[in-house]
N, C-alpha and C positions, 0 to 999 in steps of 0.2 A: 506536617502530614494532614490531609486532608479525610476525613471517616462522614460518612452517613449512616445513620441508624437503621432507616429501611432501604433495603434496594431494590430496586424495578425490573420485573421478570421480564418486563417488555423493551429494556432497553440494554444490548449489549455490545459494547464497543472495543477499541484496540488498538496497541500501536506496534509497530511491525519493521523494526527496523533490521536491517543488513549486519551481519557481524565481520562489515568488514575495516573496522576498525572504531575509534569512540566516537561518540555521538559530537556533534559540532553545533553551534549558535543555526543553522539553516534546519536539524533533524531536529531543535528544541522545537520548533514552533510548532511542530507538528505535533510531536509528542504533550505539548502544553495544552493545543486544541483539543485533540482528542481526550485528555485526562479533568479538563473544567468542562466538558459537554457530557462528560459520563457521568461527573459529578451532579450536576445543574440538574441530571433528567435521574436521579436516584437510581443509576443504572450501573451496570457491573464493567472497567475497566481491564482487560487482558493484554496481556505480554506476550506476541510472538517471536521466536528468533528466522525469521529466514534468511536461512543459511543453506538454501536450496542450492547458490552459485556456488557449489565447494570450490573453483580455482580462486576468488576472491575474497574466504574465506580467510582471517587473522585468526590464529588460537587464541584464546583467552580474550579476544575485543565481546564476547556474549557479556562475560563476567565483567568486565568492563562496564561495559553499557548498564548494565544493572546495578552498579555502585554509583555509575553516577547519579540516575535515578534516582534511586534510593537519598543518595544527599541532598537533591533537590526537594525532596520531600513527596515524591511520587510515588505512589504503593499500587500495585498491581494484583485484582483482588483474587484471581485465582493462582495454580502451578501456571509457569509460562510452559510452551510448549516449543520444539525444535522442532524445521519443516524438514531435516534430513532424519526424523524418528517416524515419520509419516509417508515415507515412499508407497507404502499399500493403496494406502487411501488414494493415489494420484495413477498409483496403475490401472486400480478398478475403474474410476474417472474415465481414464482412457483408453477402457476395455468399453465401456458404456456408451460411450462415442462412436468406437469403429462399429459397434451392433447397428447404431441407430445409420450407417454409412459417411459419417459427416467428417470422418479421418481419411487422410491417404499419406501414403510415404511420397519425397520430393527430393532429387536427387539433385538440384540447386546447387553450385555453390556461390557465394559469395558475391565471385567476379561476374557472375551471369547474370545475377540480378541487374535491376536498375536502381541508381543509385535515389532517385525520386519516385514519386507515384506507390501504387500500391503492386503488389505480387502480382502480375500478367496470367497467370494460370497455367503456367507452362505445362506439370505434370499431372492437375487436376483431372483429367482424363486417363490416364496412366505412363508409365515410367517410357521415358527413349529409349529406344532399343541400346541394350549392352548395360546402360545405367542402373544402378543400383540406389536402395532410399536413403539419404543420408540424415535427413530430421523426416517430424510428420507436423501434417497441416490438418486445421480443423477448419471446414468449407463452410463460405460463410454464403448464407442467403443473401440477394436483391431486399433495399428495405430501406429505412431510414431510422434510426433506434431515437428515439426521444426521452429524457428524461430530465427532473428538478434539479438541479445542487444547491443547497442551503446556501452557499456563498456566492457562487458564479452565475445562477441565476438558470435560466430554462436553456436547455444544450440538445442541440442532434447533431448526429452524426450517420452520414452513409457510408458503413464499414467496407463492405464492399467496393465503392469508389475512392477509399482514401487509403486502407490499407490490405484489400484482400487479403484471402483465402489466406488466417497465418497458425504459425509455429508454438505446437503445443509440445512439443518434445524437439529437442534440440539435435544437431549435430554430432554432439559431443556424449550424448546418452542423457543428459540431463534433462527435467521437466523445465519448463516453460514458467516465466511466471504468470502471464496470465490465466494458466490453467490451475498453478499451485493457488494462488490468492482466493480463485471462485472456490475451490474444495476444501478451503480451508476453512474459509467467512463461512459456506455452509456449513460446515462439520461442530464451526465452533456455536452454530446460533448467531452468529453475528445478526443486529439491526442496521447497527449507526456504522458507518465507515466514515471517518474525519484523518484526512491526510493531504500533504502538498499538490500545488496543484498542477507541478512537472506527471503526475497522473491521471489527471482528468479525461485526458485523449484516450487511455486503457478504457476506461467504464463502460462505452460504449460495447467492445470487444468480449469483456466480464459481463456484462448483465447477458447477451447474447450466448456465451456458456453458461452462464444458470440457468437460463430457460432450457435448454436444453439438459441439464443434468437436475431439473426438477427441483433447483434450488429459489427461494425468494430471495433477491438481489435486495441488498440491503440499500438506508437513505443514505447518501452523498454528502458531502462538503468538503471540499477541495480550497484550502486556504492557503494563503501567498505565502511565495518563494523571497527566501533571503539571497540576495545577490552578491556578488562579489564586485573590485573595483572594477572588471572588463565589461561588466556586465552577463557575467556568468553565475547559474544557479553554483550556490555555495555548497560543495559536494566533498566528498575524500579526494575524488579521480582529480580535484582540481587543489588537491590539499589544504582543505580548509583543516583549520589545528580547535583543537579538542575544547568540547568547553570548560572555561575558568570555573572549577570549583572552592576556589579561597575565595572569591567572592559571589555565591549564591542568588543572593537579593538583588547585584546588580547584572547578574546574567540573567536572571529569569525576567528582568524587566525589560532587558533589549529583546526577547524573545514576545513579550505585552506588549511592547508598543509597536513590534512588526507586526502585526494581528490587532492596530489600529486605535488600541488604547491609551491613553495618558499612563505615564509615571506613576507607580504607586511608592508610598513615603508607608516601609513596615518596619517595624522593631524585630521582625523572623519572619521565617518560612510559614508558622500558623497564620498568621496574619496576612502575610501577602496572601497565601490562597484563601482563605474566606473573605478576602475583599474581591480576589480575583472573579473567583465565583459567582456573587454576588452582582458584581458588573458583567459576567458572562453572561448571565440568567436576565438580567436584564436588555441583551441583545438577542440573544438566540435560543432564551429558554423557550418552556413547552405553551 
């Protein structure tokens, strides 16, 4: 376990994994990143469960996730929080929205779309005759979003040309996650967001709803994906199996040297992370 004496009001981070079953050698990395960069900046690490997709929802993979943690030696410094206890929070979001006009209902489905490119605008003007709304979309301005990521280096994107006008409330009745993540990072204070970088293409999308819901988009860093042999990101959907907790020191070091570091040689868990540390702060501290 890894403890700092004082921590940094300015600095607060997180990791936010799916409970849709246990966490795997691809969700370590991320989870590893964001917990030595919380550490390095004396900043405060938190635990979300989004578990906003209740169909892909596991019972008991939260409690999971969190033992395994916990045996890695990870400690999470405040209560974690559940994104299915926070339904309010994401209504008013998107009561806040339809005020300022930048919501409308999309009676879409599916086969209508195209399968490439971004949303054509079909109902953005309003619904087909007879059609009814089946998700809602949040209207994205002309523009080009710019911003830093600590790892991937200087990123724009025209939202607009690559993914249109999209889906903040689902088909299915559910929230969106790119709507849940922006109200969440704001609600919780978030600074730092450190996560894979199968989410880098979202940010653009996210920082464009915080401005608009009056939130400051937090700093970025989007560090690399563990692949599998086909050359697929290593997910559940592609069943990647659970990490090895009989051996600790050697999972956690496959997950160190994805994220580009040498082997470390530790007698325990205290020692791997204050070496880990140590060399984090020496790459990407403050």
């Amino acid at each position: 376990m890894v403890s700092v004496s004082t921590r940094s009001p300015a600095y607060r981070g997180r990791f936010a994994p799916s409970p849709s079953g246990p966490l795997h050698n691809g969700s370590l990395i991320a989870a590893m990143a964001s917990f030595l960069d919380a550490r390095v900046h004396r900043g405060s690490w938190l635990l979300r469960i989004e578990d906003i997709d209740t169909p892909r929802v596991v019972p008991g993979a939260d409690k999971t996730i969190m033992h395994q943690l916990s045996m890695l030696g990870m400690r999470w410094d405040e209560d974690p929080v559940w994104q299915s206890q926070r339904l309010a929070l994401y209504q008013d979001a998107f009561d806040r929205l339809s005020a300022q006009g930048e919501v409308y209902g999309c009676a879409c489905t599916r086969q209508e779309l195209p399968q490439d490119g971004p949303y054509p605008g079909t109902c953005s003007q309003g619904l087909p005759p007879g059609r009814q709304p089946r998700a809602w979309r949040f209207r994205v301005s002309q523009g080009v979003e710019c911003f830093l990521d600590r790892w991937q280096g200087p990123q724009q994107q025209d939202v607009a040309a690559t993914a249109g006008d999209f889906i903040i409330k689902r088909a299915d009745g559910l929230w969106a996650y790119q709507l849940v993540v922006v109200v969440d990072d704001g609600e919780q204070g978030m600074t730092h967001i450190v996560r894979g970088a199968d989410l880098l293409d979202s940010t653009a999308r996210q920082r464009i709803l915080a401005r608009h819901l009056g939130i400051d988009y937090p700093s970025v860093m989007h560090v690399p994906l563990l692949l599998d042999t086909a050359g697929r990101k290593l997910s559940k959907q592609n069943h990647a199996a659970a990490m090895d907790l009989t051996h600790p020191l050697h999972t956690l070091n496959q997950a160190w040297q994805a994220l580009g570091f040498e082997a470390l040689t530790s007698p325990g868990l205290p020692v791997f992370w204050e070496t880990a540390t140590q060399r984090w702060a020496n790459r990407y501290g403050p």
